[in-house]
Each structure stands twice: as structure tokens, then as C-alpha cells.
N, C-alpha and C positions, 0 to 999 in steps of 0.2 A: 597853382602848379603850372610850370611851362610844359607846352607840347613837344618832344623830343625834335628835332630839327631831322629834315631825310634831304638824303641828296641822290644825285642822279649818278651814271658810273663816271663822269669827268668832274665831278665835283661841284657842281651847281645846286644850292640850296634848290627844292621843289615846295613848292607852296600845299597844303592839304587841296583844295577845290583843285588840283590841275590831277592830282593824285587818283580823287575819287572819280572824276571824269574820266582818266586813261583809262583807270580800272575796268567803268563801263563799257567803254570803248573797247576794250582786250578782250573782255568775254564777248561783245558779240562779234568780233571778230572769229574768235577761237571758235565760237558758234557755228558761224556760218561758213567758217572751211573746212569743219567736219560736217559739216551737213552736205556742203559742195562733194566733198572727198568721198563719203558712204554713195553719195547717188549717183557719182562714175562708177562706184564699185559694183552697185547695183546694177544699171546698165548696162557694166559692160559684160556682166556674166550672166542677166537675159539675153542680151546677144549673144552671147557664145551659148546657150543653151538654145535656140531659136535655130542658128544656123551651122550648128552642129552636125557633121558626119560621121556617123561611127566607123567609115572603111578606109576612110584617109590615112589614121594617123595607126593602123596596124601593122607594126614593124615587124616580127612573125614572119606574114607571110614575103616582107622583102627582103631578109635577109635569109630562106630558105631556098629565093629565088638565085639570091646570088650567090651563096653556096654553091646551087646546082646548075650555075653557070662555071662555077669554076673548077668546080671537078671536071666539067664538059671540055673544059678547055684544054686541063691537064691530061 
């Protein structure tokens, strides 16, 4: 029985051995830029949990501020 022939997207016969090698190659690629990728992920949201201020980002009381700057005005 022949081996089905595969080619590459421009058309270039691919040999099986260059096949099975990429293959390996690709997963540990795929591997390891999801592994890169999760542990920025991780990082960066212990940093944002570490250096977190809860009074910063409470908009509430800035926009009751400027409300009541601007009745003041009017």
C-alpha cells in the first residue's frame, strides 16, 4: 500500500520524518507559550492583588464631588 503523499500550503511534497518532527516541535512550542502566557497571567493579578488600593478607584465619591461643585457654581 503507498503512503498518501502530504504537502505543505505552497505545494511542496513533505516527507513523514520532517512531519513527525514539526509535529513535536509545535506541541512544545504550543506548550510553552501557554505556560509563558498563564504565568504573566498569574503574576500579574498577584501584583494587582498585592498592591491594590481599595480608595483609588472609588468613583461615587468623585462624581458626588463634582456634582456638588457644580451646583456651587451654578
Amino acid at each position: 500500500m503507498v503512503e498518501p503523499s502530504k504537502f505543505d500550503p505552497f505545494g511542496e511534497p513533505v516527507t513523514m520524518a520532517d512531519t513527525a518532527e514539526s509535529a513535536r516541535a509545535s506541541r512544545w512550542l504550543t506548550r510553552t507559550g501557554a505556560s509563558v502566557f498563564w504565568a504573566l497571567v498569574i503574576a500579574i493579578v498577584a501584583a494587582r492583588a498585592v498592591y491594590f488600593e481599595p480608595g483609588v478607584f472609588n468613583g461615587l465619591d468623585g462624581a458626588l464631588a463634582f456634582a456638588q461643585s457644580l451646583f456651587a457654581a451654578l
